[in-house]
C-alpha positions as CSV (number, residue, x, y, z in Angstrom):
1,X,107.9,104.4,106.6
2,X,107.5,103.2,102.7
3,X,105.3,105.2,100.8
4,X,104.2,103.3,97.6
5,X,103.4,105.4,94.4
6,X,102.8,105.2,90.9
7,X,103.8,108.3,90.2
8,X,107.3,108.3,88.7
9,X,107.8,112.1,88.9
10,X,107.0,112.3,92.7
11,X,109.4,109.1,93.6
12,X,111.9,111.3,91.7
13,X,111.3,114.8,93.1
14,X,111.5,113.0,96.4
15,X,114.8,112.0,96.0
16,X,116.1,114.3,94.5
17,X,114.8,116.8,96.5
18,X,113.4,119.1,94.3
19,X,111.3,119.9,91.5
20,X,110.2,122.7,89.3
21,X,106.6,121.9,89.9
22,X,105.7,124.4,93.0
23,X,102.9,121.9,94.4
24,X,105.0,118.6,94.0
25,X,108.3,120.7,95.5
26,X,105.6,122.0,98.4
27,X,104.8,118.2,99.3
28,X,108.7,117.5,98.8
29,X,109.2,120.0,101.4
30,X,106.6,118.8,103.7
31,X,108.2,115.3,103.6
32,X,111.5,116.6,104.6
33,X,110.0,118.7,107.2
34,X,108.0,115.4,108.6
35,X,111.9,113.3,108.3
36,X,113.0,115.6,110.5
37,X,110.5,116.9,113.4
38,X,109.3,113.1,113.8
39,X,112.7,111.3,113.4
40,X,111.9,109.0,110.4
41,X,112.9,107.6,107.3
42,X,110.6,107.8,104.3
43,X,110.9,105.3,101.6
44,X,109.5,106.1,98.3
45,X,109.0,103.0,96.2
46,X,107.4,103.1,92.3
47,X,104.9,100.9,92.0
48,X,102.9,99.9,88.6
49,X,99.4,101.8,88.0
50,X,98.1,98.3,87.0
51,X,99.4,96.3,89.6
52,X,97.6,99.2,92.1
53,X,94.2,98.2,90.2
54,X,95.1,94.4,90.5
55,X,95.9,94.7,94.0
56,X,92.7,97.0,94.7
57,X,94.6,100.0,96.5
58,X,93.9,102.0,92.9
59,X,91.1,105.4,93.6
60,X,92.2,105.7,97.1
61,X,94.5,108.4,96.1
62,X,91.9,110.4,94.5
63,X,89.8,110.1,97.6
64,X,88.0,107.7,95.9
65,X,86.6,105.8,99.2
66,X,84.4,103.3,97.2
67,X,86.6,101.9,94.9
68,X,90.1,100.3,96.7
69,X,90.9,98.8,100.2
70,X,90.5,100.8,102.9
């Protein structure tokens, strides 16, 4: 599965598989947990903030349901 981000620091943390920031190293651990109980491979893959708004996928992450593709 790819996971695509513009957050540097998560795509970092991700792999590798830590961080001093308690809720990013929670998620970290919940995406490890997920890689192992269901048997897949995450991908995280860095994607520019302004390519997200050019593309339209940009507010989705904020929960943001107007603004983006759904």
């Amino acid at each position: 599965m790819y996971l695509f981000t513009d957050n540097s620091t998560a795509e970092a943390a991700f792999y590798n598989g830590t961080s001093s920031n308690a809720k990013l190293f929670g998620l970290i651990v919940r995406l490890c947990q997920l890689e192992m109980h269901k048997g897949c491979q995450l991908h995280f893959v860095h994607v520019a903030g302004t390519r997200m708004i050019a593309q339209g996928t940009d507010g989705l992450s904020r929960g943001d349901s107007v603004e983006g593709v759904m």
